[in-house]
N, C-alpha and C positions, 0 to 999 in steps of 0.2 A: 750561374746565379738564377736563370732561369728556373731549371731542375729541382735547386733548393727549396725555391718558392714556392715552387707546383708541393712538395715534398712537408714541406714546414706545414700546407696548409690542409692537405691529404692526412698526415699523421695527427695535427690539433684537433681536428675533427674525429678522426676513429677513438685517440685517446685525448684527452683536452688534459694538458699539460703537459705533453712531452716533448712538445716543441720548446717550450719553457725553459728542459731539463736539459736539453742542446746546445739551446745557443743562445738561454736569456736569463731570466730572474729565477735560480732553479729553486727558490723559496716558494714563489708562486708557481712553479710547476708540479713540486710537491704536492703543495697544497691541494691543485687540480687531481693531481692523478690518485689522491688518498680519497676528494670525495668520491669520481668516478667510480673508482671500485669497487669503494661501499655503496655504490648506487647501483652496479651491478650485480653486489654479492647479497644487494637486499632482493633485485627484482629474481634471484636465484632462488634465494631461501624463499620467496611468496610463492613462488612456481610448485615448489618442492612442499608447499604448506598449504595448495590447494589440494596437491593431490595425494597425500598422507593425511592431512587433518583438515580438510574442509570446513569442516563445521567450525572449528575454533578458529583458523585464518579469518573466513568470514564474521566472525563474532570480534577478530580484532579491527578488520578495515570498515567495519560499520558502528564503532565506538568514535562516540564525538572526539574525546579528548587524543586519540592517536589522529584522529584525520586533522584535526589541529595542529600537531606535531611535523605531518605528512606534508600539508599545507604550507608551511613556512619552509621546512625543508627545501623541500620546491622551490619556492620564490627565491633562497638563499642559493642553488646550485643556478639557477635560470639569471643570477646575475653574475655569480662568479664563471659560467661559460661566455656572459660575454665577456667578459673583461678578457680572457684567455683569449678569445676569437679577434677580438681589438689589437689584443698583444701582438698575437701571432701575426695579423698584418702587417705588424710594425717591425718584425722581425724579416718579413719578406724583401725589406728595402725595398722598393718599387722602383725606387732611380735607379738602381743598377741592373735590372733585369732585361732583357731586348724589350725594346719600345714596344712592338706589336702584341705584347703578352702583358703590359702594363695593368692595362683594362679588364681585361680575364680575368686573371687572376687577383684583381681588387672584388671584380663581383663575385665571383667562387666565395673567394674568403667572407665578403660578407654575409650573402645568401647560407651561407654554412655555418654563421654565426647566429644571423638573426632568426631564421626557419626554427632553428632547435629550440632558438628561449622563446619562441612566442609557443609552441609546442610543451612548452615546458610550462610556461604561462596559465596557456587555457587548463591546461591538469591540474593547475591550483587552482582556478580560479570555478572548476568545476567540482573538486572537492572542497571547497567553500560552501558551494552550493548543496552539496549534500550535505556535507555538518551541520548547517542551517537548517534543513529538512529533517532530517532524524532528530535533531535536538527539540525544535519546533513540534513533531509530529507523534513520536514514540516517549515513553514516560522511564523514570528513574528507577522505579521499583526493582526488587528481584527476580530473578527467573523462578519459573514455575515450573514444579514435575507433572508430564502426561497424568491424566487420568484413566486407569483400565488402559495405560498402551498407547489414547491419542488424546490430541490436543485438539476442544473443540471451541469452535469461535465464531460468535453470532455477527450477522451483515445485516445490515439496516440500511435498508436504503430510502432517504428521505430528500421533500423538496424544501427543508427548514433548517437551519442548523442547529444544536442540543439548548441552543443557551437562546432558541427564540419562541416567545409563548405561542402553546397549542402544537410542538412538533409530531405529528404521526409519519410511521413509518411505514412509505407506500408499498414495500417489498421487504420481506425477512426472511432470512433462511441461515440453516446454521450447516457450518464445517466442521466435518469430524476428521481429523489428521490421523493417520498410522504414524508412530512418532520413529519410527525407523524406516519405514518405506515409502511412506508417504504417499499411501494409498487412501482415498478420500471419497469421504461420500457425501452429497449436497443434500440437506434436506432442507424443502421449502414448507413455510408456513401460510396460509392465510390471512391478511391481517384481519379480518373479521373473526377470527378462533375466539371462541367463548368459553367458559367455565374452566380455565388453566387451572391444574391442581401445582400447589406451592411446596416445592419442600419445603421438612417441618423443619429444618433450620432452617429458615428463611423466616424474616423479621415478618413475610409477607402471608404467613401463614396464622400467625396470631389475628390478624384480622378475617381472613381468607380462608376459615379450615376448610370449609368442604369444595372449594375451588373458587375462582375468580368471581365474585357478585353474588355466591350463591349461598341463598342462606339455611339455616341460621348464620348469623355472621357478628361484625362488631356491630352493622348498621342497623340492626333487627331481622327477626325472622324471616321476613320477605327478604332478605338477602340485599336490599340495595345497595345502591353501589353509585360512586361520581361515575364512571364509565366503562365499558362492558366487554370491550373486543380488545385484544390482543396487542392491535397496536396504539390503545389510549392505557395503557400502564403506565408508559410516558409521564403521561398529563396527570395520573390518576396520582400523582406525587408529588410532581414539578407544578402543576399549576389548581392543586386542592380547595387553595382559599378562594382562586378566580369562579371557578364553577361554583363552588357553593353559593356563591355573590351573585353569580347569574342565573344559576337554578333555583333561589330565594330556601337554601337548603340549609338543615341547622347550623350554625357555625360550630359545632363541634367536631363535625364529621369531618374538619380540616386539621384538626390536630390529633386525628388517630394511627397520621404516619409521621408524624412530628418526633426527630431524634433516628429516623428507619438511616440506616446505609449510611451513620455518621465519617466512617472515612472514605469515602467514596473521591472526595475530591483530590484527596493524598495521593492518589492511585490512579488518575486523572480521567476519574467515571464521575456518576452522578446518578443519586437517590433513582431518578426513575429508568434509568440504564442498566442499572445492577438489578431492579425489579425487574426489568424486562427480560434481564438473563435467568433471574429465577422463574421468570413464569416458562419461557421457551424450554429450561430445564424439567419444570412437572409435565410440557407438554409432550416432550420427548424420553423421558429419563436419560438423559446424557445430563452429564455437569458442565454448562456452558463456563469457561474459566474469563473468555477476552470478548470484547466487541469489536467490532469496527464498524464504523458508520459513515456511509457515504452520503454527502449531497450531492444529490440529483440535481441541484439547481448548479453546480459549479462544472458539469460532465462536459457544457460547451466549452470552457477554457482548456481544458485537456484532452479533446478530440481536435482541436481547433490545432491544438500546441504539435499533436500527434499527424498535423497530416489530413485529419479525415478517419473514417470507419468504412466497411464495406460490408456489406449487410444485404439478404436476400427477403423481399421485402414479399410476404406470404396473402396480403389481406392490403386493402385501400383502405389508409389510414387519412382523419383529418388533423391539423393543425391548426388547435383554438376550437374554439366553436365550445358547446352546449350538445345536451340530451339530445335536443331538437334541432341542430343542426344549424344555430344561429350563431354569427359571431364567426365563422369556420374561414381563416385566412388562406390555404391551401388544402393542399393531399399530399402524402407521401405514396408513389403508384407501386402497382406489384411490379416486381422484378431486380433483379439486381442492381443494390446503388451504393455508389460513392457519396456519403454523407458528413457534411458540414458538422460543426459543432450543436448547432441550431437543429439542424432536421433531425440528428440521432437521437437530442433531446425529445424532441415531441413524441421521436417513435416510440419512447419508452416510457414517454409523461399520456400519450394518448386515451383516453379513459371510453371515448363514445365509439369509437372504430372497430371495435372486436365484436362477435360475434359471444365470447365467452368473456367478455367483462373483463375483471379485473383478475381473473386469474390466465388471461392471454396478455394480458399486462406483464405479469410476473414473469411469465415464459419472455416476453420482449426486453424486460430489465436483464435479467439472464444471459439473454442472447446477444446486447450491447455491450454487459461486461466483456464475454466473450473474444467480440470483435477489438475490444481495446486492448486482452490481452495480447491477442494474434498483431497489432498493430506495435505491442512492445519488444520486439526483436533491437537487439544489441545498434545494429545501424539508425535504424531510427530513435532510438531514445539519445545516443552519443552525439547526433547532428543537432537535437533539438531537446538538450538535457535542460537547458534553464527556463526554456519554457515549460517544461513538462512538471522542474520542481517546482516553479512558481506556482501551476495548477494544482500541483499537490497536496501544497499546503492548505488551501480552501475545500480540497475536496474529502479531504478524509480527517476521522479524528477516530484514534483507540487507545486502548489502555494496556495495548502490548509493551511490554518492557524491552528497552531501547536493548536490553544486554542479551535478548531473547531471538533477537534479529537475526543474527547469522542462524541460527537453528534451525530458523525457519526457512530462510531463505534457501538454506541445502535442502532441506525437504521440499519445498518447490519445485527443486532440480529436478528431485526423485521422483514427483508428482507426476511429471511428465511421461516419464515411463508406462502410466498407466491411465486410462479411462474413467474417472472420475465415476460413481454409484448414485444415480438420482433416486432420491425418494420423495416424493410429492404427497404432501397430507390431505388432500382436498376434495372433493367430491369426484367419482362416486366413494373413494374408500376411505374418504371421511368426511362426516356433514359438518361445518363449522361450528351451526346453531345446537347440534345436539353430537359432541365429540363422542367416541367410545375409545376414552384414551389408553384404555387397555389393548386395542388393534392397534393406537395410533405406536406405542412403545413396540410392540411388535412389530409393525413393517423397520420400523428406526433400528430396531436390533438384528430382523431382516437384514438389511443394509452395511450393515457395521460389518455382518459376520462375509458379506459379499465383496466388502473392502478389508478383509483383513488378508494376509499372509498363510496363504495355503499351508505353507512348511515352515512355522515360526524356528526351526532351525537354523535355516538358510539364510538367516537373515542376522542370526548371531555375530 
């Protein structure tokens, strides 16, 4: 009887139900052994559907309504293995077995019961967590075809979220994807870039023909303008009526983008976000398609959630303070650090500590993405996934379509394989104040053709 029990409880475990099928309720052993199967013959066909079609396995495990499916599933096998592992106890008779092995073989059985469903548990209860994330964070719309080959997507990185007055964005750069290789080139913006030329579909262009402020224009020949650099296009939409109000400016001038970028919220953008994408598009000639927009103000909750950052620290940075040096609560010191949620903020929020201003800033936002990606490796995101979703949610907001997901996410993979193509628009090979956006299109195409597919063959 011993042997049995060792046996009943060694075999419910490798297969859960066929202890059942032996020597108990062989209705519920069936049952067990029919879902098992299918639960093995799913985690088959997933395996088999990473590595034949990727793109679309990914494009099904990151759809709300299967992780739904996925979800319950779970919870439904994670209760019917205990009941089976309960069973099987009770099948072990324990008063008939030698005394000494009573005890053993009661915690085996349990430990072999409860380990699996609270394992089975957290998999639900961490695909919860991401169904909530992707629902919350990614939009409904349809997928979109590459443009010219790649998929380009502008990054904002801001200390305000979209929906609070006066957001500017303290760092822009846009992502050109190779939509097969996934070969990528970063181009960064200035936010002080002035006179942005609009395409002429661009609603922003009937006001705007000869570029950003510059006139002749709708405001009159001097070209005026509610605001003038790159990153108040924003505001130049979103908050028209406010400045006119504060600048004692005609009130007309606030409903000359009245009706711009009407579905903008369908698509879960907004009037001065989709401006933004079309000025960065005449700034570059790329067709920016997506945004994503990071607050900077929420980077501590998901550095925090992450662990920390590690970051080699180039220049003695302050934390707080003023032009003058007043107000300054610490330093961030040169050399290599392990930084808090708190300190990588400042290194990237710091404005007085550079030497090159606000474009050693831009290199510093850059360089903290960086570190947070190198910080997302599979172990750490799995030990510490609901903190990371939680931060997730606050930190980002775009208008990628939730069904466009997996697409992307393989190309990521593919990204890896290769060294990303910086192009920087900034001084010396480009002056903000006076753009020559004819070089500026050419480094950008520079870049594109530096990130594209040597042998577009090979790749067929």
């Amino acid at each position: 009887m011993t042997k049995r029990s060792l046996w009943l409880v060694v075999i419910g475990f490798l297969l859960p139900g066929s202890a059942q099928i032996l020597t108990g309720n062989r209705k519920l052993g069936r049952i067990g052994l029919i879902a098992t199967i299918v639960l093995i013959v799913g985690a088959l066909l997933t395996a088999l559907g990473f590595a034949a079609a990727r793109s679309a396995t990914l494009n099904l495990f990151t759809n709300s309504a299967a992780l739904f499916v996925l979800q319950w599933l779970l919870v439904a096998y994670a209760i019917l293995w205990l009941v089976l592992g309960f069973d099987t106890l009770r099948l072990t008779q324990l008063v008939r077995i030698t005394p000494n092995w009573r005890i053993p073989v009661a915690v085996i059985a349990v430990v072999l019961t409860v380990l699996p469903s609270l394992g089975v548990g957290w998999a639900s209860s961490t695909i919860g967590s991401t169904r909530s994330l992707l629902s919350g964070l990614f939009q409904g719309s349809p997928a979109v075809d590459p443009v010219d080959g790649r998929y380009n997507i502008l990054l904002l990185g801001t200390d305000a979220g979209a929906d609070r007055d006066g957001m500017r964005p303290d760092s822009i750069s846009l992502v050109s994807v190779d939509a097969k290789t996934g070969q990528s080139v970063i181009i960064g913006l200035p936010r002080e870039l002035t006179e942005m030329p609009f395409p002429e579909e661009s609603p922003m262009y009937n006001v705007h023909p000869n570029g950003f402020c510059i006139g002749p224009n709708s405001f009159g020949d001097g070209g005026g303008c509610l605001t003038g650099y790159l990153n108040g296009v924003y505001a130049e939409l979103e908050q028209a009526d406010v400045i006119v109000e504060s600048e004692g400016l005609d009130p007309a001038y606030a409903s000359l983008y009245e009706g711009f970028y009407a579905d903008a919220a369908s698509r879960g953008s907004s009037p001065g976000l989709e401006a933004t994408k079309d000025a960065v598009s005449g700034a570059t000639g790329l067709d920016v398609q997506f945004f994503v927009l990071v607050n900077m103000d929420a980077f501590e909750n998901l550095i925090n959630a992450l662990g920390g950052v590690d970051i080699n620290v180039q220049e003695r940075l302050p934390i707080g303070g003023d032009q003058f040096g007043n107000g300054v609560e610490g330093y961030i010191e040169i050399g290599q650090q392990h930084m808090d949620g708190f300190t990588a903020q400042w290194y990237a929020r710091s404005r007085y500590g550079s030497e090159n201003g606000d474009y050693a800033r831009m290199e510093r936002q850059r360089e903290l993405q960086g570190a947070i990606l190198a910080q997302m490796n599979p172990k750490n995101v799995l030990t510490r996934f609901q903190d990371i979703a939680a931060a997730g949610t606050e930190l980002v907001e775009t208008d990628i379509p939730e069904s466009m997901l997996g697409r992307f996410l393989d190309l990521a993979a593919k990204a890896r394989e290769h060294s990303p193509v910086n192009v920087e628009l900034v001084p010396p090979a480009i002056d903000p104040e006076l753009p020559d956006y004819a070089r500026a299109h050419q480094l950008v195409a520079d870049g594109v053709a530096a990130a594209s597919p040597s042998d577009p063959e090979s790749v067929e």
